[in-house]
DOZAGU-152577 format. One record per residue: residue number from 1; residue in one letter; x, z, y negated of N, C-alpha, C in turn. Coordinates in steps of 0.001 Angstrom, whole numbers. Example, Ala and Ser with C-alpha at 12.3 -4.5 7.8 and 13.67 -1.06 7.14 Angstrom:
BEGIN
1, a, 13190, 7800, 5690, 12300, 7800, 4500, 13200, 7800, 3300
2, s, 12850, 7080, 2250, 13670, 7140, 1060, 12900, 7870, -30
This chain:
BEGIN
1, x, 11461, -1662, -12762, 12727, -947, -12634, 13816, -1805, -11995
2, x, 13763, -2962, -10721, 14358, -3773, -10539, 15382, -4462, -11776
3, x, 14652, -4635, -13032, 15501, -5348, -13787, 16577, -5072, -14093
4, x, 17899, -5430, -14917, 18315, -5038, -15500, 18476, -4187, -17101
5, x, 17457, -5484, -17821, 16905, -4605, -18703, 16154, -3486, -19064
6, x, 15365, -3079, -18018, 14602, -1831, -18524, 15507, -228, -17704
7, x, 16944, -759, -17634, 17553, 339, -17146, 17699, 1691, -17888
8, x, 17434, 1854, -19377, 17098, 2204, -20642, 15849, 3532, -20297
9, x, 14844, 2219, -19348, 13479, 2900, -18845, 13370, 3919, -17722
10, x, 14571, 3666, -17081, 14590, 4055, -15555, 14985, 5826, -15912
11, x, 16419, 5500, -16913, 16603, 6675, -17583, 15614, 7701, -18493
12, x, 15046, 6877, -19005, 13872, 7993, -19519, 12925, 8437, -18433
13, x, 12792, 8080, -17469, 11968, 8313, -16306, 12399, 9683, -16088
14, x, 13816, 9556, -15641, 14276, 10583, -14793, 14401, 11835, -15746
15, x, 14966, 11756, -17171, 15463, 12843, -17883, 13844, 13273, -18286
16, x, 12649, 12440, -18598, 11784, 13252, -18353, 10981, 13820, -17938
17, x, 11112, 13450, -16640, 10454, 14728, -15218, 11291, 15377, -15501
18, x, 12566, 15426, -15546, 13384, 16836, -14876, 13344, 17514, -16343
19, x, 12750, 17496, -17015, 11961, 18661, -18282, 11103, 19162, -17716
20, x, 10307, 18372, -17266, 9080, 19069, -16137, 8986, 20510, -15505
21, x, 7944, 21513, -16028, 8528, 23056, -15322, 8155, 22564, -14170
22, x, 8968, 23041, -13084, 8806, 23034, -11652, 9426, 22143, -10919
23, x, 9976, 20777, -11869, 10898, 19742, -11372, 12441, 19907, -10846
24, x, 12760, 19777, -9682, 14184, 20004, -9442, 15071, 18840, -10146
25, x, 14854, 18160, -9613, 15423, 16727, -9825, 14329, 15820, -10053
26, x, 14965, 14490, -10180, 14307, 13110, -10317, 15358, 11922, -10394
27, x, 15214, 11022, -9425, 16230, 10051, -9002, 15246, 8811, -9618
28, x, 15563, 7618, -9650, 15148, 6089, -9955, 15723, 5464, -8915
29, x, 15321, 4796, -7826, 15385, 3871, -6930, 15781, 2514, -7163
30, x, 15880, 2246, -8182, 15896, 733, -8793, 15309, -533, -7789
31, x, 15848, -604, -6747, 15897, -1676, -5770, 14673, -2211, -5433
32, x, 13647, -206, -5325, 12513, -233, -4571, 11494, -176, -5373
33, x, 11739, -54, -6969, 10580, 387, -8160, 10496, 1873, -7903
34, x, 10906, 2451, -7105, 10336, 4045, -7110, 11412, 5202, -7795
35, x, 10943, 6217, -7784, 11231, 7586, -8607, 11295, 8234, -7633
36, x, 12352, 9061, -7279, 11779, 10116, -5982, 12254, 11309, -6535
37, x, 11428, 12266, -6373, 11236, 13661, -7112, 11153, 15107, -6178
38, x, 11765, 15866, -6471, 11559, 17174, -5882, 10697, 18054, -6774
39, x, 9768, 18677, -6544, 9259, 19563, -7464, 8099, 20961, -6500
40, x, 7945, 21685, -7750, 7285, 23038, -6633, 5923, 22562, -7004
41, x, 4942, 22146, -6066, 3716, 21946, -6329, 2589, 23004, -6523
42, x, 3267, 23968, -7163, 2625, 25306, -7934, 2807, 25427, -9441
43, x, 3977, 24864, -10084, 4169, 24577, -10710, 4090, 23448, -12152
44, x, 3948, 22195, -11030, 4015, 21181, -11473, 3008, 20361, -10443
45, x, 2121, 19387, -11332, 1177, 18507, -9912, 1477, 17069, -10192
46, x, 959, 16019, -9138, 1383, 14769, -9276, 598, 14011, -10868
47, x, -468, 14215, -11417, -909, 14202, -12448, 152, 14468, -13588
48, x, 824, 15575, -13571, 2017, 16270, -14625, 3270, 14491, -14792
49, x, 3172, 14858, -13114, 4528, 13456, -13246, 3937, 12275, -13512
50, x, 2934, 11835, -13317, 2359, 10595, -13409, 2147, 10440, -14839
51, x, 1652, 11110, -15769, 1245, 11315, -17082, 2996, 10996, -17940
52, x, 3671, 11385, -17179, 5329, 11349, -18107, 5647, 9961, -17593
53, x, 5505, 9180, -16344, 6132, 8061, -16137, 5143, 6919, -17139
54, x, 3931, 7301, -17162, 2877, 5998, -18074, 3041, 6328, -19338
55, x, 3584, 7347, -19860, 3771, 7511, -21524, 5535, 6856, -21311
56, x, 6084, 6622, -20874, 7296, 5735, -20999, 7042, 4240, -20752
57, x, 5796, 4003, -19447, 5824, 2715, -19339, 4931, 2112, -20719
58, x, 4450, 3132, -21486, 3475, 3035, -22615, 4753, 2244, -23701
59, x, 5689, 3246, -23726, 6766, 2984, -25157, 7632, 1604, -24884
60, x, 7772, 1257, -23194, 8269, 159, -23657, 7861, -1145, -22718
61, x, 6374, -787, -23203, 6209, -2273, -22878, 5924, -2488, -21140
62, x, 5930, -1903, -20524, 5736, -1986, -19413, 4024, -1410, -18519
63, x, 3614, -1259, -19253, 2196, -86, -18779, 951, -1154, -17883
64, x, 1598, -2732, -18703, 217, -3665, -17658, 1696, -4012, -16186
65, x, 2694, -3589, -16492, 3249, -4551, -14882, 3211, -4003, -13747
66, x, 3113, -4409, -12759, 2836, -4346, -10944, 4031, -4478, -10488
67, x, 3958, -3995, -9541, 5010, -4529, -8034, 5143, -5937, -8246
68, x, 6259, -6706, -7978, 6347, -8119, -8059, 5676, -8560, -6622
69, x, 5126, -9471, -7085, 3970, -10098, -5634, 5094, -10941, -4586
70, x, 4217, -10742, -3822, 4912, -10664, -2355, 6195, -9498, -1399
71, x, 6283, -8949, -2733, 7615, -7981, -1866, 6992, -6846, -742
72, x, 7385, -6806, 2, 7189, -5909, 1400, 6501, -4815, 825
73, x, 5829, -4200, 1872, 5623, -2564, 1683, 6674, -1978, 1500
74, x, 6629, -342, 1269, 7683, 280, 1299, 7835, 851, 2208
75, x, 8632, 847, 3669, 8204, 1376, 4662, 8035, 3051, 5273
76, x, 8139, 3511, 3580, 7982, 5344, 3607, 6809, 5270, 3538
77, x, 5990, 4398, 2840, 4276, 4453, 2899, 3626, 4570, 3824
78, x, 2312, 5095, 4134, 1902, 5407, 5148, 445, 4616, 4544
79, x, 109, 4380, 3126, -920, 3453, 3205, -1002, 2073, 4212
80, x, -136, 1435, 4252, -231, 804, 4636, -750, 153, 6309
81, x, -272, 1507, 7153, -292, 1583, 8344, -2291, 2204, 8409
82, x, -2814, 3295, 7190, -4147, 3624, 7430, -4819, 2008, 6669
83, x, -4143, 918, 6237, -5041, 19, 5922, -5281, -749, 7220
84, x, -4450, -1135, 7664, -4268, -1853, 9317, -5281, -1192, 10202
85, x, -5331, -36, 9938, -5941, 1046, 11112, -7538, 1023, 10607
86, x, -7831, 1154, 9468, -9357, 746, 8965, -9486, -595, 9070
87, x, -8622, -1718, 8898, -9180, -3282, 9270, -9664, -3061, 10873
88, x, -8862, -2721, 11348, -9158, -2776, 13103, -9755, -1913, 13592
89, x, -10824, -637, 13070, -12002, -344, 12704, -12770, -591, 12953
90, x, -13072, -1911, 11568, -13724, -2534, 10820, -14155, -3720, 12124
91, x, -12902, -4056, 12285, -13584, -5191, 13687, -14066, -4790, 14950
92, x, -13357, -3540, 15266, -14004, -2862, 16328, -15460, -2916, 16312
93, x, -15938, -2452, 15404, -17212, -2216, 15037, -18101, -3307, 14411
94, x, -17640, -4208, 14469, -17728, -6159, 14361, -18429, -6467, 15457
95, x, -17388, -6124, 16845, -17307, -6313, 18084, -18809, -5617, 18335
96, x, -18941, -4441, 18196, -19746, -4066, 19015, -21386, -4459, 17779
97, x, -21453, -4877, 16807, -22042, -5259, 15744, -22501, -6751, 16690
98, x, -22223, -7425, 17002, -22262, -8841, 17278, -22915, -8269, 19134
99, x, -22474, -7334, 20178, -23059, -7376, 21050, -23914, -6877, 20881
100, x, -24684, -5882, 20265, -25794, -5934, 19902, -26947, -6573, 19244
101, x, -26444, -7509, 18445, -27178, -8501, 18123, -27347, -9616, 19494
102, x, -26407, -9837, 20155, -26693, -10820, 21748, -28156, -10156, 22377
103, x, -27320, -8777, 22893, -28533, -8283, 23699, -29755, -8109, 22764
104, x, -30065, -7846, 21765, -31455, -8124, 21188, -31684, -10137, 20875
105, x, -31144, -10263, 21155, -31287, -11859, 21025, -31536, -12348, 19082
106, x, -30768, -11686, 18831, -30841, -11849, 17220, -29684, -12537, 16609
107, x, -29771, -13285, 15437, -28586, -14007, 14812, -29011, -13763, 13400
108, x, -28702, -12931, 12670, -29043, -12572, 11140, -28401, -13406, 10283
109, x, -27317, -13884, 10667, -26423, -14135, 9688, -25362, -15464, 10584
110, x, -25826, -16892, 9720, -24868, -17694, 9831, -23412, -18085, 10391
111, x, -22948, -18736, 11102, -21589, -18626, 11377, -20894, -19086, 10271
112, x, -21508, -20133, 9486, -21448, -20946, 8482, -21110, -20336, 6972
113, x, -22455, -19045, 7131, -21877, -17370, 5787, -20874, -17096, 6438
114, x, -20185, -16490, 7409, -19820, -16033, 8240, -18395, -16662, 7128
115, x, -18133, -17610, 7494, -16730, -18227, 6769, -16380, -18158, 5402
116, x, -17688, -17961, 5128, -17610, -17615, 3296, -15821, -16896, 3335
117, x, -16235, -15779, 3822, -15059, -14597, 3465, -13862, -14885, 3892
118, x, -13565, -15613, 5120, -12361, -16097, 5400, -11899, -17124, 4849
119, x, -12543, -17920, 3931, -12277, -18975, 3048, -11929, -17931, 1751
120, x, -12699, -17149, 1171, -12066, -16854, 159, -10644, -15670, 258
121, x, -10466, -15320, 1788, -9197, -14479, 2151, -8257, -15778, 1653
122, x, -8042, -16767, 2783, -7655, -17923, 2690, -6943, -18385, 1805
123, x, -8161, -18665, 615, -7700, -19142, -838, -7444, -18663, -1657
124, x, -5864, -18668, -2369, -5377, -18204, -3539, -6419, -17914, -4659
125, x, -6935, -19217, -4850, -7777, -19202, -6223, -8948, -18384, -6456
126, x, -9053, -18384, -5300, -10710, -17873, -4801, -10465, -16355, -4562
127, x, -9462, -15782, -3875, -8537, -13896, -3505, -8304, -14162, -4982
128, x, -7882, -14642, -5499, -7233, -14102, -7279, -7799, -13071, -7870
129, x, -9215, -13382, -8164, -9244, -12655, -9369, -10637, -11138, -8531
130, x, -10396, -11191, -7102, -10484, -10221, -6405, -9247, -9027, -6624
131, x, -8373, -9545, -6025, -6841, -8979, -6162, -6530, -8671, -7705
132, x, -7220, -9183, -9190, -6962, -8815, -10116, -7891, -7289, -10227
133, x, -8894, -7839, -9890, -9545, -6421, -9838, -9626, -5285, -9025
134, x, -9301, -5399, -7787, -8879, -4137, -6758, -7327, -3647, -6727
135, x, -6042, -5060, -6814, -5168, -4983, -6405, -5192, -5457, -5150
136, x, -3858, -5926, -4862, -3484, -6352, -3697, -3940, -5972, -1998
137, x, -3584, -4543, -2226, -3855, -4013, -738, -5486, -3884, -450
138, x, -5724, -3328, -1708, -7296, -2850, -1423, -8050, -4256, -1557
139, x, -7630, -5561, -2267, -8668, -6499, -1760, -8490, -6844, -508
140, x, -6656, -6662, 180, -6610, -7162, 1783, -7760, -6063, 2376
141, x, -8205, -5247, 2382, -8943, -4388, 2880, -10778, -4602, 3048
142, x, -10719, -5023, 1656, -12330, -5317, 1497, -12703, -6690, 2307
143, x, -11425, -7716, 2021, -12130, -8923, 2779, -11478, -8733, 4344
144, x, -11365, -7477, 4593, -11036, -7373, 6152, -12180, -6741, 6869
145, x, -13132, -6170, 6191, -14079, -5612, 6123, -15156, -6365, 6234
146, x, -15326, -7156, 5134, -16466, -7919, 4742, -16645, -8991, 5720
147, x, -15089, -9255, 6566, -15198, -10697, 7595, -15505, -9879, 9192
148, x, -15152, -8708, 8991, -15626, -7906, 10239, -16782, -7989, 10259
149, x, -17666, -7446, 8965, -19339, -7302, 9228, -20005, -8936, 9462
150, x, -19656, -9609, 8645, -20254, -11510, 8648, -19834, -11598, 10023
151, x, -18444, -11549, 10713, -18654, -12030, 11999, -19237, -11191, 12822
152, x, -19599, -9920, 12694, -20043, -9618, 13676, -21482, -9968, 13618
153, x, -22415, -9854, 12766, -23651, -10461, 11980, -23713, -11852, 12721
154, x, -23057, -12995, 12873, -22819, -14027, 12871, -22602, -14059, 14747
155, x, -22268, -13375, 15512, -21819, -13212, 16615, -20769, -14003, 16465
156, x, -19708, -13897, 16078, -18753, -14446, 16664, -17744, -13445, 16970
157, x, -17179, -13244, 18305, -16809, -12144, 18620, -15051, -12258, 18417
158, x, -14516, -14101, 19336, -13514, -14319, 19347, -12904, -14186, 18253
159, x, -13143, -14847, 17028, -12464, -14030, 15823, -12201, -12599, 15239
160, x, -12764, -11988, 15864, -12596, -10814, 15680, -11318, -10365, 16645
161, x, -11216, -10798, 18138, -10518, -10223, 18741, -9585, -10722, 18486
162, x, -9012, -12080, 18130, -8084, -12362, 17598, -7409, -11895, 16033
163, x, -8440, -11521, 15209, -7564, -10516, 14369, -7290, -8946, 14771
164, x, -8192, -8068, 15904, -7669, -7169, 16340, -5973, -7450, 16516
165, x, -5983, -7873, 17818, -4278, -9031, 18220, -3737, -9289, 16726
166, x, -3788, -9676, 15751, -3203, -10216, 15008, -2380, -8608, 14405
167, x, -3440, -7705, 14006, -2946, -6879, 13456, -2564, -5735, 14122
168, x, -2877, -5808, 15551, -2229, -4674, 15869, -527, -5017, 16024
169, x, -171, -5625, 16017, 806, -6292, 15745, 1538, -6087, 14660
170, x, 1002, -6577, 13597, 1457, -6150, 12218, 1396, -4455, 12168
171, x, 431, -3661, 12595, 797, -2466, 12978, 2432, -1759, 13413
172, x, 2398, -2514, 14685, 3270, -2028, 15541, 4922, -2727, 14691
173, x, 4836, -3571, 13840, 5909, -4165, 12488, 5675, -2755, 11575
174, x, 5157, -2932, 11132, 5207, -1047, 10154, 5625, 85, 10658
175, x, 4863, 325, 11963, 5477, 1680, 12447, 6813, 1547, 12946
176, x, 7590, 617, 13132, 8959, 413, 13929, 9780, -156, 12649
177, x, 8928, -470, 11206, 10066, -315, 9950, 10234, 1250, 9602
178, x, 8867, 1808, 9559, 9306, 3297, 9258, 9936, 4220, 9951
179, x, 9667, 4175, 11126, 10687, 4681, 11818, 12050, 4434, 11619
180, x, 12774, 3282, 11653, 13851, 2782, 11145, 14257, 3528, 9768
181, x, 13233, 3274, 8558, 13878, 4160, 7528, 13582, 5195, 7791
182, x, 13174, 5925, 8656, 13105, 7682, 8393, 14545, 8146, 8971
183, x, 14644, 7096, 10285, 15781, 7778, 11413, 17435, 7113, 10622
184, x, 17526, 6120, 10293, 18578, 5432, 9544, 19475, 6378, 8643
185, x, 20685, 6742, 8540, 20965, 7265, 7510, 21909, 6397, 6744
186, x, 22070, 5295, 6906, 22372, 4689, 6048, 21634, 3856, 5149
187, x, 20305, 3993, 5097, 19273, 3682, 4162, 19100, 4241, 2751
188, x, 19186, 3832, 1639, 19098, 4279, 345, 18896, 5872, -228
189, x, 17246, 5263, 310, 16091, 6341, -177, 16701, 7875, 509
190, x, 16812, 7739, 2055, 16510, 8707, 2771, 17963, 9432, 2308
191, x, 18978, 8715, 1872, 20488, 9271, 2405, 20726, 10071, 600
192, x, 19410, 9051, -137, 19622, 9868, -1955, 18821, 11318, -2063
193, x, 17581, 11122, -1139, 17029, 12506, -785, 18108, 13800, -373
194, x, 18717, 13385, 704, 19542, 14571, 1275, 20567, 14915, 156
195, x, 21024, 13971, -422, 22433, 14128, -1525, 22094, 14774, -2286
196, x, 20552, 15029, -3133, 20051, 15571, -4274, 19982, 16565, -4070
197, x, 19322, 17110, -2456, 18696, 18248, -1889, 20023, 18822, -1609
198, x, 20800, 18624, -1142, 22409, 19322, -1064, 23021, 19655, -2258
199, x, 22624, 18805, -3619, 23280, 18985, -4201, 22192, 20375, -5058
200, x, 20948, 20456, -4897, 19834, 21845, -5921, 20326, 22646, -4896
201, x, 20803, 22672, -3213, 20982, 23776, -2745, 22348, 24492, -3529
202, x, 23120, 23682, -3448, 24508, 24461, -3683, 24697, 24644, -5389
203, x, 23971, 24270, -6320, 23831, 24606, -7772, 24389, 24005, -8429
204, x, 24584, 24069, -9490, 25155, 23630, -10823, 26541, 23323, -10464
């Protein structure tokens, strides 16, 4: 939707949700790739809308493309903040994975395996065709996971606490962007919401 050319697309987006029984409106975001929609969820379910945006991305050509890589979250998402919150979890439970292996005097697992996973976080070539098959967020997830259990397996604890630190951090960057766009009213999204919603209150 960013492009210019598929502005054609953006328009069929919108004129056909708002056929949709139960749809108030339907806006196109352009900037952000998103659609933002009012609708009565008695009426109409996210399946209904989802089914009308992939039979357009079907007609023109668009049905294999993604988010362009590297662009930010969106900071209305809230995935993003429960992915952070399951990585650091994940190491929590690393942490205490690895002191239990001390006090039983056990080492199951290599420091040496142990790196496998942070080598293939690491490497483009090697994350590729992970990230082709999960997607982006959910492979950051699995190999946040998978390096929690190896290090904790592995006892190594300091890496772990240093990606706790790393990401609670990146945490505390998400929750202080969303906040920003929720409280902001000079932000896009939030200020096209109220305009739409002012404009189904007062009618035609």
């Amino acid at each position: 939707m960013q492009r210019p050319e598929n502005a054609g697309a953006a328009r069929e987006v919108e004129v056909g949700l708002r056929r949709l029984d139960g749809v108030s409106w339907a806006e196109v975001n352009a900037p952000t790739g998103r659609v933002v929609v009012a609708f009565d969820g008695e009426r109409a379910e996210i399946a209904d809308l989802v089914a009308v945006i992939e039979a357009i991305e079907e007609a023109h050509g668009l049905a294999a493309e993604c988010f362009p890589p590297g662009q930010p979250d969106h900071p209305g998402d809230v995935e993003p903040l429960h992915r952070q919150l399951c990585a650091i979890g994940a190491d929590v439970g690393g942490l205490g994975l690895s002191l239990v292996g001390r006090l039983a005097g056990s080492n199951p697992l290599l420091s040496g395996v142990a790196s496998v996973v942070s080598l293939v976080d690491a490497t483009p070539v090697l994350r590729r065709p992970l990230e082709s098959g999960l997607g982006p967020a959910a492979a950051d997830l699995v190999l946040a996971v998978g390096n929690a259990v190896a290090q904790g397996l592995a006892q190594g604890p300091l890496g772990l606490v240093v990606d706790i630190v790393s990401r609670g951090l990146v945490l505390d960057e998400l929750t202080a962007r969303r906040r920003l766009w929720e409280q902001d009213p000079s932000l896009d999204e939030p200020a096209l919401v109220r305009k739409l919603e002012d404009r189904a209150a007062s009618g035609p």
